[in-house]
Phi, psi and omega in degrees: 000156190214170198185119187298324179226036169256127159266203201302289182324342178270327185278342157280345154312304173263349168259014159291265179004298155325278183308334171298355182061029183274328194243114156300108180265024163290353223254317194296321192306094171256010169161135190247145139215161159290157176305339172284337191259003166328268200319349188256008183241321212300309159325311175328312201285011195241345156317124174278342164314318191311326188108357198286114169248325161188108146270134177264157176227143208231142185232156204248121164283146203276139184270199201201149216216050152340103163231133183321113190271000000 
């Protein structure tokens, strides 16, 4: 999890936290997409309509095709 305007003490905060199981951060996670479509969301995500509380993005690693000459 991330945050434009936390700091290093916030983030050692909440992830004590976490791991002590005071915070579910699924609870926080309101819209998923993969990296490609990031640039077709992202506006949305600046809407207070929307509902955004932390979209997450999900990145895929590439896959790679050995191929046999």
């Amino acid at each position: 999890m991330s945050s434009r305007n936390a700091t290093r003490e916030d983030f050692e905060h909440v992830i004590k936290s976490m791991k002590a199981g005071l915070v579910n951060p699924k609870t926080y996670i309101t819209h998923t997409v993969p990296f490609d479509a990031v640039k077709d969301h992202f506006e949305s995500w600046l809407d207070p309509k929307t509902g955004v509380i932390k979209a997450m993005v999900h990145l895929q690693a590439p896959v790679y095709i050995r191929l046999e000459h």
